[in-house]
C-alpha positions as CSV (number, residue, x, y, z in Angstrom):
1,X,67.6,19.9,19.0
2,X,64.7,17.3,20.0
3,X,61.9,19.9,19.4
4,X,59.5,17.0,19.8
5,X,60.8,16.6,23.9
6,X,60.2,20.1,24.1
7,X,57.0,20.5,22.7
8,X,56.0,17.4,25.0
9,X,57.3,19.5,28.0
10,X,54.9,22.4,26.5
11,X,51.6,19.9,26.8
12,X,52.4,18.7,30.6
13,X,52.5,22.7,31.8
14,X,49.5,23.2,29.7
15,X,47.6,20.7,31.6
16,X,47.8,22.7,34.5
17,X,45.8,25.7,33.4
18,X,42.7,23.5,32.1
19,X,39.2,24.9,33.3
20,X,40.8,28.2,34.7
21,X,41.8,29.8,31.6
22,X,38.4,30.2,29.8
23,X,37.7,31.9,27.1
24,X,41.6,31.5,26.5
25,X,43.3,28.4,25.5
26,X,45.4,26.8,28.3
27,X,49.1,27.0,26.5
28,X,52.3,25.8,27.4
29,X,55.2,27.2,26.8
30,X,59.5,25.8,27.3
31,X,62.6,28.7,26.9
32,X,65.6,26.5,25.9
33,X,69.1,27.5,25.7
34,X,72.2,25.2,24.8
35,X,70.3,22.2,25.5
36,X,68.5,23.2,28.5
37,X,65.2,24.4,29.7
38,X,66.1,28.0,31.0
39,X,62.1,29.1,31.3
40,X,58.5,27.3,31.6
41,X,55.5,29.0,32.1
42,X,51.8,28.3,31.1
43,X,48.4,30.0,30.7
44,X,47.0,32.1,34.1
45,X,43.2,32.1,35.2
46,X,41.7,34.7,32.4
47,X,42.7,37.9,32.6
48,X,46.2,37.5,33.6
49,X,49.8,36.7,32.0
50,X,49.5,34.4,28.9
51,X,51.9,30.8,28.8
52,X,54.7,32.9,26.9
53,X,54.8,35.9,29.2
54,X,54.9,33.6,32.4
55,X,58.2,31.7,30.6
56,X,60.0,34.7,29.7
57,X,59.4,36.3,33.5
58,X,61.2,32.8,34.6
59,X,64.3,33.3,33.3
60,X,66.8,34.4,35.1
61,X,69.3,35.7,32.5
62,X,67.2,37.9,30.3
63,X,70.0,37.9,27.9
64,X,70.0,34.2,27.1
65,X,66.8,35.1,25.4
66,X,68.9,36.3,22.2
67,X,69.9,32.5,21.9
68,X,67.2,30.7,23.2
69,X,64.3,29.1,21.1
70,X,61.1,29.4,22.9
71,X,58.4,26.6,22.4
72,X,54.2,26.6,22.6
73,X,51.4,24.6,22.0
74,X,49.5,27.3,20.2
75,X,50.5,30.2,18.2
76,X,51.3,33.0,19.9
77,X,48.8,35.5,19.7
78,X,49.1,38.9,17.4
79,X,46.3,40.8,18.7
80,X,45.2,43.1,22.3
81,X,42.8,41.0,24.5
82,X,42.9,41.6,28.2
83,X,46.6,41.3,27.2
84,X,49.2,42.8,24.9
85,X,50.3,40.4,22.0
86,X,52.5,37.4,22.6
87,X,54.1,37.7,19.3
88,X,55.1,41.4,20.2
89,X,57.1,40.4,23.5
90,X,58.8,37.5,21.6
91,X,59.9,39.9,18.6
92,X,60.5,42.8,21.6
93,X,62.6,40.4,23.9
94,X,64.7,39.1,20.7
95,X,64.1,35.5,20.7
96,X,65.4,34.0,17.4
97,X,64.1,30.8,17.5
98,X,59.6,29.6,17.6
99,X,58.8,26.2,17.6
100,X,54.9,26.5,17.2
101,X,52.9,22.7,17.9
102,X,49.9,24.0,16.2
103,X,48.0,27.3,14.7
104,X,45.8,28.9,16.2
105,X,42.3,28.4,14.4
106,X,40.7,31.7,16.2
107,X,40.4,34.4,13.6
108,X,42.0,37.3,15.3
109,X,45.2,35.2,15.2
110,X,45.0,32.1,12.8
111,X,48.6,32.8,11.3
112,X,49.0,36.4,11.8
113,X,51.1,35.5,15.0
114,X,53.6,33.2,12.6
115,X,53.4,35.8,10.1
116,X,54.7,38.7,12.5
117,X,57.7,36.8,13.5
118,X,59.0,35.7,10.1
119,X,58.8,39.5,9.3
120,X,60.8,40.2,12.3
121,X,63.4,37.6,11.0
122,X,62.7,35.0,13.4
123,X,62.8,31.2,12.5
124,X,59.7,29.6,13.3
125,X,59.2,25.9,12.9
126,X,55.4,25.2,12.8
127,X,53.7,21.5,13.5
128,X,55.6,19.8,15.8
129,X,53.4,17.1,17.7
130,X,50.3,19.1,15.9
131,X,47.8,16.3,16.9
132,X,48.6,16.2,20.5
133,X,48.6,19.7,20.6
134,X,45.0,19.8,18.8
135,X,43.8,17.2,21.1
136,X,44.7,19.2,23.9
137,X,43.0,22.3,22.5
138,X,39.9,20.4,21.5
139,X,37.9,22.6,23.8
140,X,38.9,25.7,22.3
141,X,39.0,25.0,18.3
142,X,35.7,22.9,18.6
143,X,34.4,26.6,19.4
144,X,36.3,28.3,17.3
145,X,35.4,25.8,14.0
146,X,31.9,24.3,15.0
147,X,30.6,27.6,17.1
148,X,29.1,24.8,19.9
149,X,31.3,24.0,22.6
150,X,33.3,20.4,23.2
151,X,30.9,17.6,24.0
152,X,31.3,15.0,26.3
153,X,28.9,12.4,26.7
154,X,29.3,10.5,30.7
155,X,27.5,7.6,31.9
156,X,28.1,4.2,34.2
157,X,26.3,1.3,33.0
158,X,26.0,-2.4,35.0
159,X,27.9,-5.5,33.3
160,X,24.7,-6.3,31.8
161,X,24.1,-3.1,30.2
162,X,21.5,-0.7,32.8
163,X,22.4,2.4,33.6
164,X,19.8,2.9,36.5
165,X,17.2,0.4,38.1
166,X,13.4,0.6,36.8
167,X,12.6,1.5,40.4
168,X,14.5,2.8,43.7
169,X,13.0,4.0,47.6
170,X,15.2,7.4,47.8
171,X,15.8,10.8,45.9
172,X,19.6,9.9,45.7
173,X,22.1,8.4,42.7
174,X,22.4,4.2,43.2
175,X,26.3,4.1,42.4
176,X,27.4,2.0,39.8
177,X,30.8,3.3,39.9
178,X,33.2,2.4,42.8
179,X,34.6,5.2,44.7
180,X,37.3,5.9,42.5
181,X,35.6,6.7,39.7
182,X,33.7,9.1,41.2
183,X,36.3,10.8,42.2
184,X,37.5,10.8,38.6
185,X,34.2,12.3,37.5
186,X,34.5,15.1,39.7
187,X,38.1,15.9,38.6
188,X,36.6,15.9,34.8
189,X,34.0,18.4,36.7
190,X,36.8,20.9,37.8
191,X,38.4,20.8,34.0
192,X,35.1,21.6,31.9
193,X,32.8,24.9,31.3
194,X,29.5,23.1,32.3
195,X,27.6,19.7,33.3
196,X,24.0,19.2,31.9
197,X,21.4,16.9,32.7
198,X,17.7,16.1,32.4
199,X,14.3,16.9,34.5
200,X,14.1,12.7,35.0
201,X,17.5,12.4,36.4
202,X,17.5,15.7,38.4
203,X,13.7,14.4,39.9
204,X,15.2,11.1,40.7
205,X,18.5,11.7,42.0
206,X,18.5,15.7,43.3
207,X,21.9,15.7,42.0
208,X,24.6,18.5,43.1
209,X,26.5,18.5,39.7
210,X,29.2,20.3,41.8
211,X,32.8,19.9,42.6
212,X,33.4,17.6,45.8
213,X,36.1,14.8,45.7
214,X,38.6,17.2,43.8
215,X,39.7,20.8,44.2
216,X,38.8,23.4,41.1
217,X,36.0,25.3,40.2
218,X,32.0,24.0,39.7
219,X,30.9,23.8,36.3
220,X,27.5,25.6,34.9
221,X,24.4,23.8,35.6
222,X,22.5,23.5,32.6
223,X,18.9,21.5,33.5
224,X,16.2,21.1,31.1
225,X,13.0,21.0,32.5
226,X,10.7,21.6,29.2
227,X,7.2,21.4,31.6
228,X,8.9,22.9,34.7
229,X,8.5,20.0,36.5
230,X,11.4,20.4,38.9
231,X,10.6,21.7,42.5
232,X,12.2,25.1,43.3
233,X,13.7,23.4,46.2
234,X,15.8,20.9,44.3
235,X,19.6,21.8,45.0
236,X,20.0,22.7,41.3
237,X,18.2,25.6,41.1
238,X,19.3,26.8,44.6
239,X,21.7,29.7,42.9
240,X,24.7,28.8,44.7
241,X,26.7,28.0,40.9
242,X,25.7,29.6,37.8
243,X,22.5,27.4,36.4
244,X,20.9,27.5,32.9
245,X,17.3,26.2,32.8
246,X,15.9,25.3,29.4
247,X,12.2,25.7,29.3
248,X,10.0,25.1,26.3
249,X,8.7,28.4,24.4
250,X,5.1,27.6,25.6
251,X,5.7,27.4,29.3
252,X,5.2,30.7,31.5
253,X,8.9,30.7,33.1
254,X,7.3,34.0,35.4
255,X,5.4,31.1,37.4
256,X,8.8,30.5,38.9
257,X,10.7,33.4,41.5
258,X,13.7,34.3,39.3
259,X,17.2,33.8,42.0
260,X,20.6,35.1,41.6
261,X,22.5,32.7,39.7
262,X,19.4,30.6,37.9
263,X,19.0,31.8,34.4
264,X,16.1,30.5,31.9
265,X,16.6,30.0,28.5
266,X,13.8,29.1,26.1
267,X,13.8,26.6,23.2
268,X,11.4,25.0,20.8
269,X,11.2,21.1,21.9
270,X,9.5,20.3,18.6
271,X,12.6,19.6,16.8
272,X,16.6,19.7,17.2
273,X,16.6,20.1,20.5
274,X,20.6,19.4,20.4
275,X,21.2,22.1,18.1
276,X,19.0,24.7,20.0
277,X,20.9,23.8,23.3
278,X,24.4,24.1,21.3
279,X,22.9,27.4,20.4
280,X,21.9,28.2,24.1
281,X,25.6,27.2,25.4
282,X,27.3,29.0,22.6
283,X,25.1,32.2,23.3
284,X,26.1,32.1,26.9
285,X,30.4,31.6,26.1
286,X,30.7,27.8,27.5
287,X,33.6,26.0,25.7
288,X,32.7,22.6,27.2
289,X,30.2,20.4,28.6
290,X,29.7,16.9,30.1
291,X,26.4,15.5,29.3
292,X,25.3,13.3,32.3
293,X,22.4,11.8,31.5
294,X,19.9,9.9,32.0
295,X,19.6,8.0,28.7
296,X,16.8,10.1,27.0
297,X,19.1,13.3,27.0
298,X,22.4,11.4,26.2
299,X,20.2,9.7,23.4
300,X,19.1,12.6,22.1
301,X,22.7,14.0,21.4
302,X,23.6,10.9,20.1
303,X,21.0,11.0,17.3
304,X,22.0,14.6,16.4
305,X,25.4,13.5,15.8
306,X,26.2,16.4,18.7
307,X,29.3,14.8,20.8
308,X,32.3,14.9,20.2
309,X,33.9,12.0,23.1
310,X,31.8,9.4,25.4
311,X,33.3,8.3,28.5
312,X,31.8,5.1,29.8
313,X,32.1,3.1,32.9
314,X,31.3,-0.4,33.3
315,X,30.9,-1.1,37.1
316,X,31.4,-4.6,38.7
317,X,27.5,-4.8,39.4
318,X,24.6,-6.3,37.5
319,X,20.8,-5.1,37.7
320,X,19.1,-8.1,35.9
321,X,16.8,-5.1,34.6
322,X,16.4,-1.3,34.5
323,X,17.3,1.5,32.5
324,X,19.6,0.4,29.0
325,X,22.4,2.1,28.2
326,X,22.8,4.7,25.6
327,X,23.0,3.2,21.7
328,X,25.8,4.4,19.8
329,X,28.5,3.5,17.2
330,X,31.9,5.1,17.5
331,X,35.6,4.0,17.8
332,X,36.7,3.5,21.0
333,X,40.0,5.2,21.6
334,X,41.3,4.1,24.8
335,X,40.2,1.6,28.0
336,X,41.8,1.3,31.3
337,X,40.7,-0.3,34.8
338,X,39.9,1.7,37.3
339,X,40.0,-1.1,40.2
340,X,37.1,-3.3,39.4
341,X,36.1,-0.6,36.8
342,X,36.5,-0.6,33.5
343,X,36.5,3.1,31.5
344,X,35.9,3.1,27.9
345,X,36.8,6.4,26.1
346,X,34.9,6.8,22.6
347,X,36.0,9.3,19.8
348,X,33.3,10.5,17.3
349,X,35.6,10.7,14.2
């Protein structure tokens, strides 16, 4: 049997639950039988039917299960959550056959799921396109392994290298990016835990840092304003989405009317500033974050060694000066043309 196909099949059904799952891992999971897919199913928004449950309820001959082999992305899991064990169902339903793409890393399972089903006398195949399967759970082991969630840095730079002029006449973004790619942006939006930026580029541009051009669900704001400098009436801190503040330990924060929504978090800006905002994500849950800019806060990560993928655009414009792009060193993993856009995607290995 072509376990790798299947396993494939597994990551395409996965994609779909990405940025609704949360804290769970978006799975996929394939029921074949004789050669044919007899059940898909992947991961429901939290709280519901995990990938394997969902495949199982799609097929329509229950009994085919005694012959099937069932395929997933991650292990299934061996412990109660908000659900009863995957493992359990598999073992109670009779399914002979596991083919696993990669273990699960999270303590409560990390090879007890595996270890349940051999005891039951099932045959479970374990690594089967592992790395794709770990790329798409990136989000999820980066917090289970590093306790910090999955960095992305984001930025558009000009041909020549600016990211934003020196000067500009209105609080709004000058677009580097054609349409497309902003689009794109706000689809990456929709698919991760939260979106941070800095008191410059909030100040200058009043950004949203919302879902518009795509349908899913607003990430957390996270805004640091160390000197609360912001005006209570920027459209951040309006407590429509769920918005972080970082302030520095000296500030009074009570000089600011507390809204539904708008949470402040404290931090020393003295030193490692990156690690006490990992610290300040992982405290409040978030398995994910795009990091926006401007170039001081992207910087600033970069130094600390604290990203884990950059995705840069190159727009068809030049600024002749401005604001220079972020300076880093990395491998760049993939490029593609967006129109007259060019995306860079950069690994940190």
């Amino acid at each position: 049997m072509n376990h790798k196909k299947y396993i494939q099949r597994c990551l395409q059904l996965a994609k779909n639950g990405i940025g609704t799952t949360r804290p769970n891992p978006s799975v996929g999971a394939v029921i074949v039988h004789d050669n044919k897919i007899i059940g898909e199913g992947f991961t429901s928004p939290y709280g519901g039917p995990h990938a394997e449950v969902n495949a199982i309820n799609s097929v329509q001959n229950q009994e085919l299960l005694k012959e099937a082999t069932i395929y997933v992305t991650l292990e299934p899991c061996s412990h109660h959550g908000k659900t009863p064990p995957c493992a359990d169902l598999i073992i109670k339903k009779r399914i002979p056959n596991i083919v696993i793409g990669s273990v699960d890393t999270n303590s409560l399972v990390a090879g007890k799921g595996i270890e349940r089903l051999k005891k039951a006398g099932r045959n479970v195949i374990v690594g089967v396109c592992e790395e794709a399967c770990k790329e798409h759970h990136k989000r999820f082991f980066t917090v289970q392994n590093k306790k910090r969630p999955y960095i992305i840095l984001k930025w558009a730079e000009t041909k020549d290298g600016f990211i934003a002029p020196l000067t500009k006449d209105e609080q709004k973004p000058v677009w580097i990016s054609n349409a497309y790619s902003q689009q794109l942006v706000h689809k990456w939006r929709s698919e991760e835990h939260a979106i941070l930026v800095g008191t410059n580029t909030v100040i200058a541009d009043n950004p949203s840092l919302t879902v518009r051009s795509w349908f899913g669900n607003n990430p957390v704001r996270i805004v640091i304003d160390k000197n609360l400098r912001i005006p209570s009436e920027t459209t951040v801190l309006d407590g429509n989405v769920k918005t972080i503040v970082l302030v520095d330990r000296k500030e009074r924060r009570e000089t600011r009317k507390e809204k539904q929504e708008v949470f402040y978090e404290e931090i020393d800006f003295s030193s490692k500033v990156a690690e006490q905002i990992c610290d300040v994500l992982h405290k409040h849950q978030l398995q994910s974050v795009i990091i926006e800019g401007g170039a001081h806060t992207l910087q600033t990560f970069i130094e600390a060694n604290l990203w884990d993928e950059a995705r840069v655009f190159i727009g068809d414009v030049n600024f002749g000066a401005g604001v220079k792009h972020p300076v880093f060193n990395a491998k760049l993993s993939s490029e593609e043309k967006i129109t007259n856009d060019l995306l860079r995607i950069y690994k940190n290995d």
